[in-house]
Each structure stands twice: as C-alpha cells, then as structure tokens.
N, C-alpha and C positions, 0 to 999 in steps of 0.2 A: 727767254727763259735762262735764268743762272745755272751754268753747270756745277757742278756741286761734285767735288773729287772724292772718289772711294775711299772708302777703311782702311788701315794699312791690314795687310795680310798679320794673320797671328799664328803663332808657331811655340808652342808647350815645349822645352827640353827639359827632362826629370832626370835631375842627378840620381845615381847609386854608387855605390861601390860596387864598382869600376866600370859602368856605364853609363851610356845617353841614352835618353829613349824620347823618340819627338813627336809630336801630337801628327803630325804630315812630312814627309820629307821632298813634297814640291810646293811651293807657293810662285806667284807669278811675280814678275817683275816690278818692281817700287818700293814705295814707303812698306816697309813689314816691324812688327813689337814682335819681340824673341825676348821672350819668358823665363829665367831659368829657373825652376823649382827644385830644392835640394832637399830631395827626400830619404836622403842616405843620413851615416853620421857623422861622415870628416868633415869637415868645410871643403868647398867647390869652386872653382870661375870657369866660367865658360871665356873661348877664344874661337874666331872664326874668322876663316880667309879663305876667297876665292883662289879656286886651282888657276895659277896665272901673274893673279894679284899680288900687289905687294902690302896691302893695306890689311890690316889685324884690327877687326874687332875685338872691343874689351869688354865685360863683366869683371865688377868685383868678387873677393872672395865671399864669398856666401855662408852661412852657417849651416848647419842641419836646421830644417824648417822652414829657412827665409825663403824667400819668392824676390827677383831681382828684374825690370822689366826693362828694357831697353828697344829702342826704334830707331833706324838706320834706312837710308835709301837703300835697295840694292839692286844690283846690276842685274844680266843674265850671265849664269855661268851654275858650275858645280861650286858649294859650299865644303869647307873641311872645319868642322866643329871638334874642339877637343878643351880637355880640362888642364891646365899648368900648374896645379900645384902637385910637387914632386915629382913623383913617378908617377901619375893617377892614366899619363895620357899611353906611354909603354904597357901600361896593365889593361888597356882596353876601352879607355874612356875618352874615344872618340866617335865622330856619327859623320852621316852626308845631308844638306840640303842643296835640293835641283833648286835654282832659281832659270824661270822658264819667260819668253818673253808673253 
C-alpha cells in the first residue's frame, strides 16, 4: 500500500483595522497554507515568526478584498503573526499561532 501524505493544515487570517482574526490558532506540525484574507480597507501583509526563530515568513501587501495563500513547512513552536505596513502592527495587528507536534 502507497502512503499517501496529509493535507497541509489550513489556517484563515482575516485582516481589519487593526487586527488578526484566525480561523484556529493551533495546527499541528508540517506542511500548513496560511490564508490571508483582507477584509478591512488599507492594504495588509502578513509576517510571521517563531518565538526563537530567526526565519520571517512573508506575505505580500494585499489590497482590501484580495485573498493571498501561501504554504510553508513549519516547525513546532509559538508562532508571532503581525501586519508591517506602518504602524498597523503597534495598533494591535498582531495574533499567535500554537504549532504543536
């Protein structure tokens, strides 16, 4: 029998002014698509790095409306999700993702 490897885990982040809001804030360990959906009306990027890590996941700036998907290995640890454009991530437009083994 062929093993046949899982899904990656999926994970919703909905922009606003001036915050995240995530569909789960644990997914388990591995391949995961992290979503960002911008449903506010500045434009958005999402940025994320393990508490530890040195490595900075990227998302482009995003519009109001756009949907941007991206898929990354990821580790076990605490994720720090936040927005870079300006001041958005000082006003509150940050979140946590557990990644669990």
């Amino acid at each position: 029998m062929i093993a046949v490897a899982p899904p990656p885990a999926r994970v919703q982040v909905v922009a606003h002014e001036f915050s995240f809001v995530l569909s789960r804030q644990t997914i388990k360990a591995g391949w995961a698509t992290i979503e960002l959906r911008n449903a506010g009306e500045d434009a958005h990027d999402l940025r994320m790095r393990r508490v530890g890590g040195t490595r900075v996941y990227a998302w482009p700036v995003t519009q109001a409306g756009a949907v941007v998907d991206e898929t990354y290995k990821l580790l076990p640890g605490r994720y720090v999700l936040y927005c870079s454009v300006a001041n958005h991530r000082a006003l509150g437009m940050q979140a946590a993702l557990t990644v669990r083994r």
